[in-house]
Each structure stands twice: as C-alpha cells, then as structure tokens.
LUMPA-348076 format. One line per field, with one value per atom (N, C-alpha, C): residue number from 1; atom name; x, y, z. Coordinates in steps of 0.2 Angstrom, whole numbers, plus 2048, in hexadecimal, padded with zeros to 3 digits. Layout:
N
n <- [NUM, ...]
atom <- [CA, ...]
xx <- [X, ...]
yy <- [Y, ...]
zz <- [Z, ...]
# end
This chain:
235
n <- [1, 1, 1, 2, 2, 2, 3, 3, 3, 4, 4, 4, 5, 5, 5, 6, 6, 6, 7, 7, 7, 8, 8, 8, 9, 9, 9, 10, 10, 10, 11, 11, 11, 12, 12, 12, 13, 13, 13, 14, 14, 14, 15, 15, 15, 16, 16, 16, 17, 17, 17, 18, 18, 18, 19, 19, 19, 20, 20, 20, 21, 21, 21, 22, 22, 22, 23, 23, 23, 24, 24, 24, 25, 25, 25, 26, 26, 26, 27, 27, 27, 28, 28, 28, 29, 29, 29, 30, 30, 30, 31, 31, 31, 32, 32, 32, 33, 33, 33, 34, 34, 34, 35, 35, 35, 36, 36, 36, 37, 37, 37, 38, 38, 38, 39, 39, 39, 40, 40, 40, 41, 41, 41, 42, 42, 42, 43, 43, 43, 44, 44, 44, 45, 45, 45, 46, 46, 46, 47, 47, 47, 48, 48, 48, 49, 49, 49, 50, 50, 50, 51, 51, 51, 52, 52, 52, 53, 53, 53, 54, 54, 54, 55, 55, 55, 56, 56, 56, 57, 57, 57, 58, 58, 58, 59, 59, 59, 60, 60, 60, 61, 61, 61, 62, 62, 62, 63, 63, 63, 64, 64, 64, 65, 65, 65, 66, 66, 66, 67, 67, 67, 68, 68, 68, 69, 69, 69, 70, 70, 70, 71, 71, 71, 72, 72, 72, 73, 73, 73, 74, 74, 74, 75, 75, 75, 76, 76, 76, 77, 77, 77, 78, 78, 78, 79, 79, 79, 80, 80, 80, 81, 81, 81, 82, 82, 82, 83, 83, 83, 84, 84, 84, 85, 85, 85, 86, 86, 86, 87, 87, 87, 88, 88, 88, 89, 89, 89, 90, 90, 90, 91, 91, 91, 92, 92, 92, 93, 93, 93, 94, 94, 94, 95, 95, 95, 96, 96, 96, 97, 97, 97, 98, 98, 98, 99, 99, 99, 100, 100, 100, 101, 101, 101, 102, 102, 102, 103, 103, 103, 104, 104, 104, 105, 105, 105, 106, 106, 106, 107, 107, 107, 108, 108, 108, 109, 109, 109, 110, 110, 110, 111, 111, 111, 112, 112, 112, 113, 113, 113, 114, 114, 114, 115, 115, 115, 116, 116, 116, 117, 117, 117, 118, 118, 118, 119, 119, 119, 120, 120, 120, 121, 121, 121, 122, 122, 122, 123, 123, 123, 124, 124, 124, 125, 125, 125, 126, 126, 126, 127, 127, 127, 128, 128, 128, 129, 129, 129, 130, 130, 130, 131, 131, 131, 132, 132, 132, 133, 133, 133, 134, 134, 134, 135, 135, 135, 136, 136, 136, 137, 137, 137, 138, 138, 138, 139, 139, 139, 140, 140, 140, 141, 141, 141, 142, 142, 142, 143, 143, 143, 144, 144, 144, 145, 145, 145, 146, 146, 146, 147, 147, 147, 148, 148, 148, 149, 149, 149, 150, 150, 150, 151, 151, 151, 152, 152, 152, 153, 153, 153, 154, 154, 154, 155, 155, 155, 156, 156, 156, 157, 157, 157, 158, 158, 158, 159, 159, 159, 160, 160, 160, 161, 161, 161, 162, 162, 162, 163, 163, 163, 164, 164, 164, 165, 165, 165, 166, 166, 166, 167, 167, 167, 168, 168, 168, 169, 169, 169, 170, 170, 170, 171, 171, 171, 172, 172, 172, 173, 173, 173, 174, 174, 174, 175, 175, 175, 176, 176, 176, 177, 177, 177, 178, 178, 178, 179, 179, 179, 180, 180, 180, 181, 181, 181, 182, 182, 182, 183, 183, 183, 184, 184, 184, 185, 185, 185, 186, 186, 186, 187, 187, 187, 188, 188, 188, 189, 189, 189, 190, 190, 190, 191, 191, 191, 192, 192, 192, 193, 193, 193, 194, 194, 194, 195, 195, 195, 196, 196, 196, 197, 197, 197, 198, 198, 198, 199, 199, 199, 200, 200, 200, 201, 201, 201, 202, 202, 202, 203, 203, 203, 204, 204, 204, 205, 205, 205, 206, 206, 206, 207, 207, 207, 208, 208, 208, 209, 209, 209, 210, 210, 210, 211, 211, 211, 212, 212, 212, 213, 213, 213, 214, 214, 214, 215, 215, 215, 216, 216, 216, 217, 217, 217, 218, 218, 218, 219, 219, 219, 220, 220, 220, 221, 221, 221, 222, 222, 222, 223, 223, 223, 224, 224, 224, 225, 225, 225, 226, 226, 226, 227, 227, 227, 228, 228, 228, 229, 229, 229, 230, 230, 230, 231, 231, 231, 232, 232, 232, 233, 233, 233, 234, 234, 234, 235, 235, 235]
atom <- [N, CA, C, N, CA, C, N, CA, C, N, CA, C, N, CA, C, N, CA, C, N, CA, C, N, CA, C, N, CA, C, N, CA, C, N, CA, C, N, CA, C, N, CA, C, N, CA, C, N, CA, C, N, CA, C, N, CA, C, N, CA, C, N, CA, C, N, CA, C, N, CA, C, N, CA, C, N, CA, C, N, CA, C, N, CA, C, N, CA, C, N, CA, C, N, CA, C, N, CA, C, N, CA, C, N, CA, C, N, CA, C, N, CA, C, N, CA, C, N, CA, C, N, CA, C, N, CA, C, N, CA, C, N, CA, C, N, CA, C, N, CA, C, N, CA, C, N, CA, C, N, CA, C, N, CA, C, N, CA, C, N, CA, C, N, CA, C, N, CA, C, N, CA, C, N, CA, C, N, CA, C, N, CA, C, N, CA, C, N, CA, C, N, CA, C, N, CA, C, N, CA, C, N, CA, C, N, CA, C, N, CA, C, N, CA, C, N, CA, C, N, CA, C, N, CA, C, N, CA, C, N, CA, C, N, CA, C, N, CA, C, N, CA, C, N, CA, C, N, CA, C, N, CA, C, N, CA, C, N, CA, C, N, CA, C, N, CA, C, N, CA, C, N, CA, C, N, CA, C, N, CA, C, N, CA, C, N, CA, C, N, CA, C, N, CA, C, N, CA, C, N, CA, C, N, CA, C, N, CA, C, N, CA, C, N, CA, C, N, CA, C, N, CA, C, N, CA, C, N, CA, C, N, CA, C, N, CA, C, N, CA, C, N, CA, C, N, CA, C, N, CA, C, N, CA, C, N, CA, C, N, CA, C, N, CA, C, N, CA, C, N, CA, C, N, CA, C, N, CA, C, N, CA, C, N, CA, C, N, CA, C, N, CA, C, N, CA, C, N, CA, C, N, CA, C, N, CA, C, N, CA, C, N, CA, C, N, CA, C, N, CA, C, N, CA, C, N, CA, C, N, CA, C, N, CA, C, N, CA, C, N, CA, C, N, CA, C, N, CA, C, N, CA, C, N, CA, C, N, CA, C, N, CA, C, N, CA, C, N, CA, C, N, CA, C, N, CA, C, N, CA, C, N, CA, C, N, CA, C, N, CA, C, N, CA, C, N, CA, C, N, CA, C, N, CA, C, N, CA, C, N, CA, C, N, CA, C, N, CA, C, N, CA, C, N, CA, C, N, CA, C, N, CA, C, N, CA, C, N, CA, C, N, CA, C, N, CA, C, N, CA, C, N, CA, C, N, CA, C, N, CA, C, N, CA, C, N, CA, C, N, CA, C, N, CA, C, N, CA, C, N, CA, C, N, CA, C, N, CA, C, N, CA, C, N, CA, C, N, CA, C, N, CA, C, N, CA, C, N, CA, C, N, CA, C, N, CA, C, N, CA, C, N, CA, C, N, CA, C, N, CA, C, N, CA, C, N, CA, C, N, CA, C, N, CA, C, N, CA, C, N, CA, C, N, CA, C, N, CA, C, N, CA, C, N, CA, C, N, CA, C, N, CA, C, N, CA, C, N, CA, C, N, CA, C, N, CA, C, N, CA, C, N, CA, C, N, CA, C, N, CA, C, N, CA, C, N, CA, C, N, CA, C, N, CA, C, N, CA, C, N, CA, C, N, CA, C, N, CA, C, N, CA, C, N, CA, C, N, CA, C, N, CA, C, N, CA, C, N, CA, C, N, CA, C, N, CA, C, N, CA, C, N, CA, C, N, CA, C, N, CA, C, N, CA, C, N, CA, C, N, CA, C, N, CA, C, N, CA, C, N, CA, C, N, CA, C, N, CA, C, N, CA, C, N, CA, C, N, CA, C, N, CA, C, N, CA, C, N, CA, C]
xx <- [801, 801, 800, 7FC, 7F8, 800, 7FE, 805, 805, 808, 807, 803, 7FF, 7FC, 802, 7FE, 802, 7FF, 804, 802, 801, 7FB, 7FB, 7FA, 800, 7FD, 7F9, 7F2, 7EC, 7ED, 7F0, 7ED, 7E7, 7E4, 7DD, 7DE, 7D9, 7D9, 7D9, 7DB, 7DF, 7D7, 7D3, 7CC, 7C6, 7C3, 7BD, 7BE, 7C1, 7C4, 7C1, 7BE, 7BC, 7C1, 7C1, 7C5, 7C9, 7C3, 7C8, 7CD, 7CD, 7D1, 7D9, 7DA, 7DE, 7E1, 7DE, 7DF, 7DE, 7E3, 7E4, 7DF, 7DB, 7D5, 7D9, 7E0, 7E1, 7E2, 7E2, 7E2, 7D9, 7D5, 7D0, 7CF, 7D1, 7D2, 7D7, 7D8, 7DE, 7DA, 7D6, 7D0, 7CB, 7CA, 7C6, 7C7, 7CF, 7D1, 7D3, 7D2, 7D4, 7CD, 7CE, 7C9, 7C9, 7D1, 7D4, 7D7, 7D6, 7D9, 7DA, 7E1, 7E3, 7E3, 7DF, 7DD, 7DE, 7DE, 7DF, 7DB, 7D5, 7CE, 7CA, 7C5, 7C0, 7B9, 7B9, 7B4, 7B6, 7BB, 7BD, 7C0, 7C1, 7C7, 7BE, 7B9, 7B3, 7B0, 7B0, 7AD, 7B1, 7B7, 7BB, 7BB, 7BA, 7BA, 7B2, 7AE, 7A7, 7A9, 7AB, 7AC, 7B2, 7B4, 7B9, 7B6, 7B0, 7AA, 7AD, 7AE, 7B2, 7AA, 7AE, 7A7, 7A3, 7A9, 7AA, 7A4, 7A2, 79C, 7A0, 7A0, 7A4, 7A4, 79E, 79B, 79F, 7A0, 7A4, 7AB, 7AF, 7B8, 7B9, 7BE, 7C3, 7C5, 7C5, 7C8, 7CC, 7D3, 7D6, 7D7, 7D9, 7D9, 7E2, 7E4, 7EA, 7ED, 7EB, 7ED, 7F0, 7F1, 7F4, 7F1, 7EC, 7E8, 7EB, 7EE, 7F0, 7F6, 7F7, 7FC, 7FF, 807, 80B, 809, 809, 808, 801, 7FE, 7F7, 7FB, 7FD, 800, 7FF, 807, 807, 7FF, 7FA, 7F4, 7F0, 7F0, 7F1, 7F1, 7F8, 7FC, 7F9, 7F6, 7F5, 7F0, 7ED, 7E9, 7EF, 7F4, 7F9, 7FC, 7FC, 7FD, 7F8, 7F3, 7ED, 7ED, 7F1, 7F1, 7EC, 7EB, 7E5, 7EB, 7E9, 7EC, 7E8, 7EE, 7EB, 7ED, 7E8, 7E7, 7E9, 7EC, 7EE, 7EC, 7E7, 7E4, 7E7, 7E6, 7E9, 7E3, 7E4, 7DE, 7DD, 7E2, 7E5, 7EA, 7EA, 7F0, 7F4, 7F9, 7FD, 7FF, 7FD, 7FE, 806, 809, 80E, 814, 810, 814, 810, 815, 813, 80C, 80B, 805, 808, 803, 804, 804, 803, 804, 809, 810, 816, 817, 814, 817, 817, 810, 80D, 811, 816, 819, 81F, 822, 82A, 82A, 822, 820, 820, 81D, 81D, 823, 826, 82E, 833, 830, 837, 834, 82D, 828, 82C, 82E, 830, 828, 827, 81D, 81E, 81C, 81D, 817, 81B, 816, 817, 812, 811, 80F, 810, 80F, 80A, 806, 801, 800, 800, 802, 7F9, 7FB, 7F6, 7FA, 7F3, 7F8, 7FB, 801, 803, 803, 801, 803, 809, 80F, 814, 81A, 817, 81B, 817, 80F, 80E, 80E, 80D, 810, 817, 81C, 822, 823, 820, 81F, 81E, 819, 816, 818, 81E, 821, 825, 829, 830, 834, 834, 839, 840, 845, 84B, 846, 846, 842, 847, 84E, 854, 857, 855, 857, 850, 84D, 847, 847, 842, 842, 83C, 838, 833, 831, 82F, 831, 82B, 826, 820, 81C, 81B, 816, 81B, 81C, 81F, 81C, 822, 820, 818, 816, 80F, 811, 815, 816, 81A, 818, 81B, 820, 823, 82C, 82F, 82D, 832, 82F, 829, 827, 82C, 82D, 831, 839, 83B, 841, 843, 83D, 83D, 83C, 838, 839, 83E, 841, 848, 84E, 84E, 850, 850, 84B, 84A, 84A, 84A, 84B, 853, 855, 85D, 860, 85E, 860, 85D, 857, 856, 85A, 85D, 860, 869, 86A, 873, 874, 86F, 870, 86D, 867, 863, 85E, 85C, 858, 84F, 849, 845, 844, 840, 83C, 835, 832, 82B, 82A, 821, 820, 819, 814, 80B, 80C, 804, 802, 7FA, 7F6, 7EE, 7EC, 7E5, 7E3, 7E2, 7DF, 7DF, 7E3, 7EA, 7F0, 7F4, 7F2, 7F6, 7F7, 7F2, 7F2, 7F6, 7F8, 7FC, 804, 803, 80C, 80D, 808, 808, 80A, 808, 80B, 812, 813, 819, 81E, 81D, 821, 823, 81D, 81D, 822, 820, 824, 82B, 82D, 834, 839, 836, 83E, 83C, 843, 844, 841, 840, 83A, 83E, 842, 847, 844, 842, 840, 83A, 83B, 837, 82F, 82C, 826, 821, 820, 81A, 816, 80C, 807, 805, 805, 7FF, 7F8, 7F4, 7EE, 7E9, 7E6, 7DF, 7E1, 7E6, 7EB, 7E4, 7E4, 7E1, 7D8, 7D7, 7CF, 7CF, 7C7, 7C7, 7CA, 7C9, 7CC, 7D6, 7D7, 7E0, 7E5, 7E8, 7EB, 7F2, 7F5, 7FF, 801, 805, 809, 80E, 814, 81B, 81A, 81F, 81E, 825, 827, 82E, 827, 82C, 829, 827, 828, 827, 81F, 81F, 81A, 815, 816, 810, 80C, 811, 80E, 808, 809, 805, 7FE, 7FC, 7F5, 7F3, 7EC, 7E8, 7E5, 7EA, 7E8, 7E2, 7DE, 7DA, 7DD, 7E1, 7E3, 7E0, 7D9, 7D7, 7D3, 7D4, 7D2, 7D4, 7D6, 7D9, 7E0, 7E0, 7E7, 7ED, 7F1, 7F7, 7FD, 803, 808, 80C, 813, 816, 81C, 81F, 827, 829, 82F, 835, 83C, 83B, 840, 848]
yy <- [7ED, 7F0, 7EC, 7EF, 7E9, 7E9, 7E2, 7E2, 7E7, 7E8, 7ED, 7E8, 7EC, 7E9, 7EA, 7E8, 7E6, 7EB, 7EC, 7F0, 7EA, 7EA, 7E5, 7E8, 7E6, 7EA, 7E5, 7E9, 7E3, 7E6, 7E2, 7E5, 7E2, 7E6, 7E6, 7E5, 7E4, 7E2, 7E7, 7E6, 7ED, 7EF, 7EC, 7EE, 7EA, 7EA, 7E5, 7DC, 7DB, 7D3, 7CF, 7CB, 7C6, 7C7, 7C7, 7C6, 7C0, 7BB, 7B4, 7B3, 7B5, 7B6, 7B7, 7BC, 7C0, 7C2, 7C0, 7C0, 7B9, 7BA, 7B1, 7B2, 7AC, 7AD, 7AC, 7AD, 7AF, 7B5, 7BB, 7C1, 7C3, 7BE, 7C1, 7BE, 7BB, 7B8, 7BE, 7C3, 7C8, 7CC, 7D0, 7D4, 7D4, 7D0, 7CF, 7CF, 7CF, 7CF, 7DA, 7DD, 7E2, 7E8, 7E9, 7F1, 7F7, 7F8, 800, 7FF, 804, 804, 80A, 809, 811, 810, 815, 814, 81A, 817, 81F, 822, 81D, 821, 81C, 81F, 81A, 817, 81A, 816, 810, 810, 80B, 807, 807, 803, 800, 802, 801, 7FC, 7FD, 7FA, 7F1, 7F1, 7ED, 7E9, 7EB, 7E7, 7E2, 7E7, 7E3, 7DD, 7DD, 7DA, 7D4, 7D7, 7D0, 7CD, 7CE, 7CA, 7CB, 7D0, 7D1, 7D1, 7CF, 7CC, 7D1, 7D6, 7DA, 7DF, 7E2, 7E9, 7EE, 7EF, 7F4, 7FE, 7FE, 805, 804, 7FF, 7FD, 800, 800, 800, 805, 807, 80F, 80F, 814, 816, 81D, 81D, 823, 824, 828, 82B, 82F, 829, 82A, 82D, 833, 834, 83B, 83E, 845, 84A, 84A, 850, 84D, 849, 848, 84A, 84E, 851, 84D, 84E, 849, 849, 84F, 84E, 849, 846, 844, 83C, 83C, 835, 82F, 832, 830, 82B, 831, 830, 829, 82A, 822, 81E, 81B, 817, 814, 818, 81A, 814, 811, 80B, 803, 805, 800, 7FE, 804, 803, 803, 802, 7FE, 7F5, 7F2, 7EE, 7E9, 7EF, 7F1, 7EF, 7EB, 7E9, 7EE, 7F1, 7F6, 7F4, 7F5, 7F3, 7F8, 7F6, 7FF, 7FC, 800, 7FD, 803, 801, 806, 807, 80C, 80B, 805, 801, 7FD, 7FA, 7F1, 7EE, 7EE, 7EF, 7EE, 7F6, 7F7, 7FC, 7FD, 803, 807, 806, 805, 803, 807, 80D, 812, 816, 814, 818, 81A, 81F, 825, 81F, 819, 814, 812, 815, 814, 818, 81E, 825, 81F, 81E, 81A, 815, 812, 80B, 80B, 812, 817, 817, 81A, 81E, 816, 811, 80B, 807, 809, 805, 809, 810, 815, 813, 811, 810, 808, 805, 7FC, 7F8, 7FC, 7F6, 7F3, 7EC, 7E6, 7E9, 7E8, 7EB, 7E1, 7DF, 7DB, 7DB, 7DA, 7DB, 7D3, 7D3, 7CF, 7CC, 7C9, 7C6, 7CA, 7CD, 7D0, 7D1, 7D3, 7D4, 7DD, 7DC, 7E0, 7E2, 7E9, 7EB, 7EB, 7EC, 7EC, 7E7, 7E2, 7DA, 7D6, 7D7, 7D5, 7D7, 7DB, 7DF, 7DD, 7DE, 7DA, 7D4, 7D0, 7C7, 7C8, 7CB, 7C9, 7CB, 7D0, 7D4, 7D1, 7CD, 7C9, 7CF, 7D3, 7D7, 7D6, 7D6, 7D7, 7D7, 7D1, 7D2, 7D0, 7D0, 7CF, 7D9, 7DD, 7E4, 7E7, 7EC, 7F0, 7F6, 7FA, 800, 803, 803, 809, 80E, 814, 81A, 820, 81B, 81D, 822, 827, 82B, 82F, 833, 835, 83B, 842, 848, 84A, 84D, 853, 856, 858, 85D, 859, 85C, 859, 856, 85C, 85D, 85A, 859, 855, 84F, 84C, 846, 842, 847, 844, 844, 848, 846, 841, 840, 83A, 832, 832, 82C, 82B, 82E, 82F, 82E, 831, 82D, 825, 826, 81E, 81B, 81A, 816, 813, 81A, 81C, 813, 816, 812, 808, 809, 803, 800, 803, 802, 7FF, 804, 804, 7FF, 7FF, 7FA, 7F5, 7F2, 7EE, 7EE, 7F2, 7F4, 7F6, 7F1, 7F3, 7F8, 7FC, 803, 804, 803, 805, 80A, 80D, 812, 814, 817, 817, 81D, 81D, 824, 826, 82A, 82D, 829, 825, 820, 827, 82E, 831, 835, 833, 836, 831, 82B, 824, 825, 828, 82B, 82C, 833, 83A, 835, 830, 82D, 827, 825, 81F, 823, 829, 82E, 831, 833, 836, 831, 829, 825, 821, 824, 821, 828, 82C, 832, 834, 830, 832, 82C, 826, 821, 81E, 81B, 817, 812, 810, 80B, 803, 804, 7FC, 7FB, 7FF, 800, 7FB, 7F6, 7F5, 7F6, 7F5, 7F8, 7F4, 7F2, 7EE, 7F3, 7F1, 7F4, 7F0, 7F1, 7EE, 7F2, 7EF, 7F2, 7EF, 7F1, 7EE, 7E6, 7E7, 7E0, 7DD, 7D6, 7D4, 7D5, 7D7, 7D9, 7D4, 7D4, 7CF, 7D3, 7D9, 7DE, 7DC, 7DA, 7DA, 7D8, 7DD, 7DF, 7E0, 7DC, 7DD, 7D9, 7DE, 7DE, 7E3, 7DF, 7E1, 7E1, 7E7, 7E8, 7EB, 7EE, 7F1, 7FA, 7FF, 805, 805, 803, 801, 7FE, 7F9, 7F6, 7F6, 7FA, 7FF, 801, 805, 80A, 80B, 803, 802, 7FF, 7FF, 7FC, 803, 802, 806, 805, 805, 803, 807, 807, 80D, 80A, 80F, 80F, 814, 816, 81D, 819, 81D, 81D, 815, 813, 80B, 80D, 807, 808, 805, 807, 804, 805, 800, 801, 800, 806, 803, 803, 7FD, 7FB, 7FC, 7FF, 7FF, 7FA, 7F6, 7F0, 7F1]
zz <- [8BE, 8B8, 8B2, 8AD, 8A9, 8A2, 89F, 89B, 894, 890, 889, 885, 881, 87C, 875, 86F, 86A, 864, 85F, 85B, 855, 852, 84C, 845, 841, 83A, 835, 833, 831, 827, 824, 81D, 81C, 819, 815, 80E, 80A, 804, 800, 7F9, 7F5, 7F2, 7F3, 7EF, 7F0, 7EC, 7F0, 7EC, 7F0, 7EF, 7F6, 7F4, 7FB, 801, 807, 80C, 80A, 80B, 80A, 804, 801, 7FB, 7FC, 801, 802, 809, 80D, 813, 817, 819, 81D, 824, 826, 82B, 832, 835, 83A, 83A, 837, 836, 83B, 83A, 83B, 843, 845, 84C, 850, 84F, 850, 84F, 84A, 84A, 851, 852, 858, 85E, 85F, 864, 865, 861, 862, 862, 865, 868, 864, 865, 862, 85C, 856, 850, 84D, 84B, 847, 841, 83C, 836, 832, 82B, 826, 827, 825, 824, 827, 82C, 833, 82C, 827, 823, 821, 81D, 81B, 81E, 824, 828, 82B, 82D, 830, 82A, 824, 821, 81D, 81F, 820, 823, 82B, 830, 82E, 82A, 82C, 827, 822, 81A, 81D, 823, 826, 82C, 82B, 830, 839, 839, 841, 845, 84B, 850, 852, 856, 85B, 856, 85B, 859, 856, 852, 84D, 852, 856, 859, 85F, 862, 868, 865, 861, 860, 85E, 862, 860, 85C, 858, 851, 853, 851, 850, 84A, 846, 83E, 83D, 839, 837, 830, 82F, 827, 826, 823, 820, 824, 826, 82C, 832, 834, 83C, 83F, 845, 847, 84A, 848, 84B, 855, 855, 860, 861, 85A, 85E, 85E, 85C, 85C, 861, 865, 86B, 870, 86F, 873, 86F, 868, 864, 86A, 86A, 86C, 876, 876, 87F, 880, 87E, 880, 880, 87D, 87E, 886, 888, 88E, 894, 891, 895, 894, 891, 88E, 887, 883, 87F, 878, 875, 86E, 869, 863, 85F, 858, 854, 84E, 847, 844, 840, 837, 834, 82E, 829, 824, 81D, 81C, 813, 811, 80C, 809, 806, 806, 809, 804, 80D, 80D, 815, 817, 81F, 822, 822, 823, 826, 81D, 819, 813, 80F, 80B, 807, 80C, 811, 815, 81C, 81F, 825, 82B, 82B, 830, 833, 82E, 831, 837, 837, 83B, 842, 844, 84A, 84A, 846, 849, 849, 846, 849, 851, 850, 85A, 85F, 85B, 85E, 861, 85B, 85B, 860, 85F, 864, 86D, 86E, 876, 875, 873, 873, 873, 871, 86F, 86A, 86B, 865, 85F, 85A, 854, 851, 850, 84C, 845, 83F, 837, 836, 834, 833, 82A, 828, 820, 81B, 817, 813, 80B, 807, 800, 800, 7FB, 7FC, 7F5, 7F2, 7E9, 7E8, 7EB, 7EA, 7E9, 7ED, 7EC, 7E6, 7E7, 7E1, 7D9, 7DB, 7D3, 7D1, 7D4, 7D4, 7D3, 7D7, 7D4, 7CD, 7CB, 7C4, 7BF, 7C1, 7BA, 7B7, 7BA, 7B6, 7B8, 7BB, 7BC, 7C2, 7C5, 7CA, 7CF, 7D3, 7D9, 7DF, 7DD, 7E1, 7E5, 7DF, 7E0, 7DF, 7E2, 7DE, 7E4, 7E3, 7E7, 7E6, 7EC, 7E8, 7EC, 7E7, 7E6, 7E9, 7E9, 7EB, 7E7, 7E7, 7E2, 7DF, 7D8, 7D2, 7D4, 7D3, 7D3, 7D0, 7D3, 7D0, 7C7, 7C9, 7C4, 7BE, 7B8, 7B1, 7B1, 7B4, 7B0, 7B5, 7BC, 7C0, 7BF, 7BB, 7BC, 7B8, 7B2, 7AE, 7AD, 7B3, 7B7, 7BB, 7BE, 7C2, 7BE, 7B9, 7B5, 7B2, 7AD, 7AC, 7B2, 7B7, 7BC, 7BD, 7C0, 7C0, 7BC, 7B5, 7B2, 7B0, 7AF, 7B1, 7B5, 7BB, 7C1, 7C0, 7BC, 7BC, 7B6, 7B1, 7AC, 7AF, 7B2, 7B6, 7BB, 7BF, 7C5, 7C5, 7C0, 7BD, 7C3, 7C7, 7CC, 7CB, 7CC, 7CB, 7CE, 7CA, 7CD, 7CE, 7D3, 7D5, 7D5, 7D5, 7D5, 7D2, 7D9, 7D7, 7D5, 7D3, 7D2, 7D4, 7D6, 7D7, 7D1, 7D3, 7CD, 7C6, 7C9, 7C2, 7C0, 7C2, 7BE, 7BA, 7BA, 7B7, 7B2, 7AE, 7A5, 7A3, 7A8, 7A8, 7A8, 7AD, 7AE, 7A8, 7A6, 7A0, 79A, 79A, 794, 794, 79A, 79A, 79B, 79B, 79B, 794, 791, 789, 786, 787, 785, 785, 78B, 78E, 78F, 78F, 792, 789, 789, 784, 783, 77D, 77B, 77D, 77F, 780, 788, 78C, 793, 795, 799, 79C, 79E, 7A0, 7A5, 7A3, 7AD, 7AE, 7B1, 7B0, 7B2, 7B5, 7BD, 7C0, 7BF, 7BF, 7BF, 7C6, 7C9, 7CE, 7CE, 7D3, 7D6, 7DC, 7D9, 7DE, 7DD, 7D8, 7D4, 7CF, 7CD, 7C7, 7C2, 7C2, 7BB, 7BD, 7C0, 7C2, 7BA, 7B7, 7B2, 7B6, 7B3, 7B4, 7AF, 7AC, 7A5, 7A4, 7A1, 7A1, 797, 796, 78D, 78D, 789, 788, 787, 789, 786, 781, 77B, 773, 773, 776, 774, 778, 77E, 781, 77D, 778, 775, 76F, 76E, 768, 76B, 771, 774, 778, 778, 77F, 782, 78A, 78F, 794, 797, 79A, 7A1, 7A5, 7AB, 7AE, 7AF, 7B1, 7B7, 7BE, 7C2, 7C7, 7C3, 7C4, 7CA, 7CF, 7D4, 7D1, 7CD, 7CC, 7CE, 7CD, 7CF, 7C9, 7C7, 7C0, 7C3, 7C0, 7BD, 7B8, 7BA, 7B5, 7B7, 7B2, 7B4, 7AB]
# end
C-alpha cells in the first residue's frame, strides 16, 4: 500500500509582482513535485504556475475547482489522489490559501482524514497591512467582508470600532475593489474623527499605498480606491 501524499498550501502573489519578489524559490521545488491542485479558479492558478516557471507541462496536472459553486459531497473525491500517494497542491486566488478563502473547507476534510496539510511561506494582505499600520499587532481580528447593505454596514463599523476603542483590539476588514468608495464613505460619515484608520491599497505592487490618518484627516484628501484590493484598519 502506497504511503499518503501531502496536502501543500502554495500562496501566490496578491497581483502581478515578480514571483521572486515574493515567494521564497523553495516553494517552487514543491510546485514541481505535485501533479494534482485544488484551486479557486483553474485560470488563474494555471497562469501562476507558468509565471512560477514550474517545469511540469501545465496540460499534464489535475485541476479540481474550489469556490462558491462546489458542493460540499464533491470534496472528499478532491482529496482521493492522496491516498495513491499523490502530493496535492491547494492555490488561492490571491495572497495564502485556506485564509479568508474556500481552501479551508479542504483542509477541515484533510485534518478530520489525518493528512499532513503542510502551510508553505507566501505574502499575506493581512499580516502585511498590519506590520505597516502602527496599529495593536499583539490583539487584532479580522472580520473579513462588511455587510452588503448600508445600514448594517454601518452597524458593523461602529461596532467595530466600538471594540477597537474598549479593548484596544485591531480591526480588520476587506471589501469588493468596487465597493471600497461606498466603505471609505461610510467610515468618514460615521466613526468619530479621533478614530484611527489605516488603508492598504495593492500590497506588494508598485502602486502599494498604506497609510494610517485619524478619521479627521482622511477627510481632508482624495484618495481614489476604485477597483483597488484593499484591506482597512481600525486601530
């Protein structure tokens, strides 16, 4: 009976940044050693690998597709190359797998089968934007995407800001690149001007913008965050 393969989480680059930049080149010695890859989306995970100069023939490797369309029962059948002894690769669409993305569901299923899931060193927007803000990087939390709708978004800001005021607790927290406007508004509108708040912008691009201001002094500049991947803090 052949031994279990390994499950390896590979981050990818949060945008179009040099591999070497960003990814340390024993990551790419690991790339090559795998066949099978569960991915957000087969484009982008395909067009990664080539941009990470992997050897292997791209037409050659298994691609299964990990995102909001997939049914939890397809899962399991994922993982079934592991116990051919087949090492398996799991890609985001950005930044590190199973963190804020559908990659965790597969490494829940991995962890409850006892498959060694291996985490592989890549940048991540959330620890960097953190480093850079000067904010509580001893407490912090993030929150992942803020309500759809107005009125709860702007319950949940107020919350959080609440909580990062009382417990001195950073608060993380993305948005869709073209709703950043709609949150950089409603954060101007609603928390107190004494408030904190850092903007990452395109972490790890040449355009890479992170800055911390109080609410007050947001207010007096304009930043164009349209269509841009950010993350913001409230510290």
């Amino acid at each position: 009976m052949s031994k279990n393969g390994i499950v390896y989480m590979i981050p990818i680059t949060l945008g179009d940044t040099p591999v070497h930049q960003v990814i340390p080149e024993f990551n790419n010695s690991i790339i090559n050693e795998i066949d099978v890859y569960i991915v957000e989306n087969i484009k982008t995970a395909r067009r990664f690998l080539k941009k990470a100069g992997i050897t292997k023939a791209i037409d050659e490797l298994t691609f299964f597709e990990l995102n909001k369309r997939t049914h939890e029962a397809e899962l399991p059948t994922f993982l079934k190359p592991i116990t051919e002894g087949k090492n398996i690769g799991v890609l985001s669409e950005a930044g590190c797998p199973g963190v804020a993305d559908p990659g965790a569901d597969i490494v829940a299923l991995a962890q409850q089968k006892n498959i060694r899931v291996i985490p592989l060193i890549g940048p991540s927007s959330i620890l960097l934007a953190l480093m850079a803000s000067g904010f509580n990087g001893q407490s912090f939390c993030f929150n992942g995407y803020l309500p759809k709708g107005q009125k709860e978004r702007i319950r949940k800001l107020k919350e959080l800001e609440k909580i990062a005021k009382n417990k001195q607790q950073t608060q993380l927290f993305i948005e869709t690149p073209y709703r950043n406007a709609h949150v950089l508004e409603d954060i101007l509108k609603n928390c107190f001007n004494t408030t904190k708040l850092c903007i990452a912008a395109d972490i790890t691009l040449p355009t890479e913008q992170i800055t911390t201001k109080s609410v007050e002094d947001w207010k007096k500049i304009n930043v164009n965050l349209n269509k841009r991947p950010c993350i913001f803090l409230i510290g």
